[in-house]
C-alpha distance (Angstrom), angle and dihedral (degrees) to the residues before:
residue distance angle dihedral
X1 . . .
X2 3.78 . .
X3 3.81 124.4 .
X4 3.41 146.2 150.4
X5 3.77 126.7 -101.6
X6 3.50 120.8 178.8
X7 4.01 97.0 -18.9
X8 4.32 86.0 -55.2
X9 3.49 112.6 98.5
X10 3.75 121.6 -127.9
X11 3.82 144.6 -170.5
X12 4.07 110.7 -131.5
X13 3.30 124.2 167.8
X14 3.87 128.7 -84.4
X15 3.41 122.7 -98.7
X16 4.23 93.1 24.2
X17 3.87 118.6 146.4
X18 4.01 114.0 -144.9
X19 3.40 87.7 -109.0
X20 3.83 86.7 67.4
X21 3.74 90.3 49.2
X22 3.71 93.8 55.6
X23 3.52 92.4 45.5
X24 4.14 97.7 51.7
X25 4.18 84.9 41.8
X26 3.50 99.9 46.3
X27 3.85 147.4 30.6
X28 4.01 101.4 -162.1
X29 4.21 95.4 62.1
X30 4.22 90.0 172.4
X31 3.80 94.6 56.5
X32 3.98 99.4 53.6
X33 4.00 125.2 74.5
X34 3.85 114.6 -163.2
X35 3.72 136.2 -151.6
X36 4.02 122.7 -157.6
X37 3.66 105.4 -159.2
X38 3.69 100.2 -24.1
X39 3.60 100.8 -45.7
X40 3.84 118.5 91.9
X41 3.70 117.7 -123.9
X42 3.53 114.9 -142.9
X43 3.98 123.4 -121.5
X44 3.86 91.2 -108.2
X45 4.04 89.5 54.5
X46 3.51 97.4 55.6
X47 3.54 107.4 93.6
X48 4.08 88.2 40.0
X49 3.78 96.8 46.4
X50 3.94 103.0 94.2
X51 4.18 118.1 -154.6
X52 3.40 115.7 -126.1
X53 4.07 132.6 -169.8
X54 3.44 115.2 -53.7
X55 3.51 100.4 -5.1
X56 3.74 122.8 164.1
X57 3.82 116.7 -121.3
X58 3.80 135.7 -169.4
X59 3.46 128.6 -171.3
X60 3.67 110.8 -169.1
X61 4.01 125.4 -160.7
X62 4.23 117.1 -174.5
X63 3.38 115.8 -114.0
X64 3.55 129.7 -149.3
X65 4.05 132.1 -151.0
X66 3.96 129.0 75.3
């Protein structure tokens, strides 16, 4: 299935959840947020939120400085 994470498209594999995305993309789970399409899913929706073709995906990490 083809999506788009972080403006670079991707192939993932059907059926995945974004909380298998996060979890194949990054090893710190509790310091990302993640938007699906615009709208941010919250933590608890992760594993329930289904990806879809040609969905847009961002993973967000805080950054620090000034």
């Amino acid at each position: 299935m083809n999506i788009v994470i972080n403006g670079t498209p991707a192939d993932v594999t059907d059926g995945w959840s974004v909380g298998d995305l996060v979890r194949a993309r990054t090893e710190e789970q509790r310091r990302v947020a993640v938007a699906r399409n615009s709208e941010v899913v919250p933590r608890g929706e992760w594993d329930t939120t289904a990806l879809s073709e040609g969905d847009r995906i961002e993973v967000l990490a805080p950054v620090a400085g000034g």
